[in-house]
Every structure is written in C-alpha cells, then in structure tokens.
N, C-alpha and C positions, 0 to 999 in steps of 0.2 A: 061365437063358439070358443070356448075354453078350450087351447090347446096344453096339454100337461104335461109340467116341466120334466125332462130326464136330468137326476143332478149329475154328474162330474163327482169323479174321487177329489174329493176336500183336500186340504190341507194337512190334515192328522192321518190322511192313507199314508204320504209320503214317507219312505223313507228316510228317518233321521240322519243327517251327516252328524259326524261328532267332532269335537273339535281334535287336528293328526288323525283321521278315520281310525280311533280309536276304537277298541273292542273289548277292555278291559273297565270296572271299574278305578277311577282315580286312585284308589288306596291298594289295590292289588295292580297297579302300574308304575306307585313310590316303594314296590317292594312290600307291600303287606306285615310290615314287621314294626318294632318300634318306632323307627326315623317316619316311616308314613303316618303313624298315630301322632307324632308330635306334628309335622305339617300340617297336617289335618285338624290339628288340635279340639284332637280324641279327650286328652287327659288336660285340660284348659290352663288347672295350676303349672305342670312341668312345661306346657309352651310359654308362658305367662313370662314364666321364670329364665327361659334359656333367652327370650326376644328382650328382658332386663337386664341381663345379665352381659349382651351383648351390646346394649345400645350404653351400659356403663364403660365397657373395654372401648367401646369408638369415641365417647368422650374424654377418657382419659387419655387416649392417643392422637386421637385428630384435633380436639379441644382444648383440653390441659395442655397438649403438648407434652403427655408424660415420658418418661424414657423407659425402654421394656427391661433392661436389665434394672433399673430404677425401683420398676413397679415388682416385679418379682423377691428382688431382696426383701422392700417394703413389708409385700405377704408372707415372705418366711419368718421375718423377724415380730411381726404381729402373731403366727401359726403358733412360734416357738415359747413367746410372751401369754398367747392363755395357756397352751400344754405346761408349761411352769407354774402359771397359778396353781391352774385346775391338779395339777400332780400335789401341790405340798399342801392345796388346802382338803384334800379329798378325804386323807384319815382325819381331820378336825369336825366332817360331818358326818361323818359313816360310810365315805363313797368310794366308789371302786376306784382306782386310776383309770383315766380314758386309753382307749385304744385305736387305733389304725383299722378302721374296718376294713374286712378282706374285700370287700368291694371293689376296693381304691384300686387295690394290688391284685383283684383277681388276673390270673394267667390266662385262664378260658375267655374274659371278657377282651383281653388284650389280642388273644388269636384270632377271636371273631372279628376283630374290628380289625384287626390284619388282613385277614381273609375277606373282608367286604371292599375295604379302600383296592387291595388287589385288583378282585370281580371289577371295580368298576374304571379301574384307569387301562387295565386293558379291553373292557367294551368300548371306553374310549378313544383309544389308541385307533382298534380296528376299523372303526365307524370313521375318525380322523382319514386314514390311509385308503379306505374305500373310495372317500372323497375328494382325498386329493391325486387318486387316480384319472381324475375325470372321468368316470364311469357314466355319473349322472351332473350333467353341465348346471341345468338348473342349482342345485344344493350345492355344487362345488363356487357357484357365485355368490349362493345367498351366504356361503360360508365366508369368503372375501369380504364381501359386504360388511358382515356382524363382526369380523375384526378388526376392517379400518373404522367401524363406526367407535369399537371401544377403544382402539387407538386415539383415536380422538377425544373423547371422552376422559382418557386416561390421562390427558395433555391439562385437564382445567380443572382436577381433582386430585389426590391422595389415593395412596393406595388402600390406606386406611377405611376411606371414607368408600369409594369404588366395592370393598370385600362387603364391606357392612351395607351397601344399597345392595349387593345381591344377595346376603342372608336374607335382608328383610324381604325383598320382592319371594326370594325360595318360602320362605315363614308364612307369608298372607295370601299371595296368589292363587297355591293347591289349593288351599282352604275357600278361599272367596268364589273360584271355578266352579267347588264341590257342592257349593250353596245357591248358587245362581246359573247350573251348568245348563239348563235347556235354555236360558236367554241370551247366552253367549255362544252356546252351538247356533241358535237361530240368527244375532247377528252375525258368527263368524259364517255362513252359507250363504246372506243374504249378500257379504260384503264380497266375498268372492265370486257368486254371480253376477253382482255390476263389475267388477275388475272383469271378468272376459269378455262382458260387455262392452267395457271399456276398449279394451284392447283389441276387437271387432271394429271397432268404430273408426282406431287408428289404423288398423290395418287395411281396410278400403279405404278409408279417403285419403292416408297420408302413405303408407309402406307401397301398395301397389299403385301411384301413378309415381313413384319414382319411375323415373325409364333404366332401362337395363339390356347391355349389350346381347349383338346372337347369339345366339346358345352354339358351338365350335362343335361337330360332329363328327369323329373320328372316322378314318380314310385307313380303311384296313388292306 
C-alpha cells in the first residue's frame, strides 16, 4: 500500500535573509544618486574612466614614486601649454578661444558635495560614538577588531596603495553583490548557520565543563 507523501515547505518558502538584513535595494542603500550609478556602474564609460583614472594616480604615486606637488605643477604647466596653443591658434581656423566650463567652477555642485561629505562624516561620527559607548559589545569588538586588522595591514603597505585597495574593493564589490546577490545572500546564511553551529558545539563540550566557582548568595 502506497502511503502518500505530505511535502514540507521547500526551500523557496523560506524567508530570504539578505546580506546586514537589509531591506532596501543595493542602489537605493549607495544613496540612489550619482555615486550609486557609478558603483554600480549604471553608466559603464564614467566607471570605466574614474577606476583608470585612479589606478593612473596610484601608479604615479606608489610606482613612479611621483611627487604630488611635482605632479600638479606638471599638469598646470601642460593645462597652461594647450590653453596657449589652442588661444593663438583659434583666429587662424575660425575658432572660438576655449573656455572654463562652468561645470568645473559650479557653486551649486561645490555645495552639494559640501552638503553630502557633511551628511556623511557625521552619520559617521554618531555610529563611531554609539559604538564606542559600549552599548552593543558585539560591534564594539568587531570594530576593534577591523582596526588593529588595518593597523596591521597599514604596517606592510603605503598609504598610497592601502586608499586605492579600498576605492577598488568600493568600485567592484556593490557591483559584483548586485549581480550575484541571491548566491552570496545564500552563502552568507548558509555560512552563519554553521558558525552557530560551531559555536554550539564549543559551548558544550569545551565552555561548559570548565568548572566554575559557587555562585555567593547575598545574606540580607
């Protein structure tokens, strides 16, 4: 006699953990604005261009061994040398003289980007001071932790080289998460269920047969 199976909620009932029990999309959690489109690289050329642009400034510095006031003269004196050409040869073709677009010099872009470094060194700050309240022990180690790790870190590298591993890892990572995100939420749940498994495991057979004094019972 066939007895008939009852299935069990699958796999796909389960609710999805996200990776930080996140609740937003990735691009509306970078801020949903330019700097998330270029992370994301929304617009491929202008990421393209900022991760060449910067992997040229860490060779010049960490590589060449350039010097920053070196390298700045350099580019004014090459900025100064086409704006020269280009100025006295411009009535010999019929061309306007070049100009300084307001871009460069806008005020409003200069505010914005005032107003955002702001927003984010003091959500910084606050999150910093929360932490080192000891409010929550957890976070306030793991934050110990990630700074003697860069300490260290910081001991067998350039400062140089140290900024530009974390542009890159900021540049690739959102992006890579955003494309691969259900496979990295399922390792990162799967990997955290054996860690408390783990840590079950240490806890009975290794933390509780420590022995431990009586317990002193106050005498009121």
């Amino acid at each position: 006699m066939n007895v008939p199976h009852v299935s069990s909620d699958s796999d796909d009932d389960r609710p999805v953990i996200r990776l930080f029990h996140r609740q937003k999309p990735v691009h509306k959690i970078l801020g949903g604005r330019k700097v998330a489109d270029i992370m994301l690289w929304r617009d491929r050329n202008l990421s393209a261009g900022i991760l060449a642009g910067a992997t040229l400034i860490w060779f010049l510095f960490d590589v060449a061994e350039y010097n920053l006031v070196t390298l700045l003269c350099h580019i004014a004196l090459l900025g100064m040398l086409v704006l020269f050409i280009w100025s006295n040869a411009a009535p010999l073709f019929d061309r306007a003289p070049p100009r300084i677009p307001e871009v460069i010099v806008s005020e409003h872009a200069f505010r914005e980007l005032a107003l955002t470094l702001h927003s984010k060194v003091a959500h910084f700050s606050a999150v910093l001071y929360d932490i080192s309240c000891g409010k929550e022990l957890r976070k306030f180690l793991a934050v110990i932790g990630s700074l003697w790790i860069l300490a260290v870190i910081g001991e067998t590298c350039s400062f140089t080289t140290l900024l530009y591993v974390g542009f890159l890892c900021a540049l690739t990572l959102p992006a890579l998460y955003e494309r691969y995100e259900t496979e990295v939420d399922h390792l990162v749940a799967k990997g955290g269920q054996d860690l408390k498994k783990f840590y079950k495991k240490i806890d009975s057979n290794v933390l509780n047969k420590i022995p431990r004094g009586p317990v002193k019972t106050k005498v009121h």
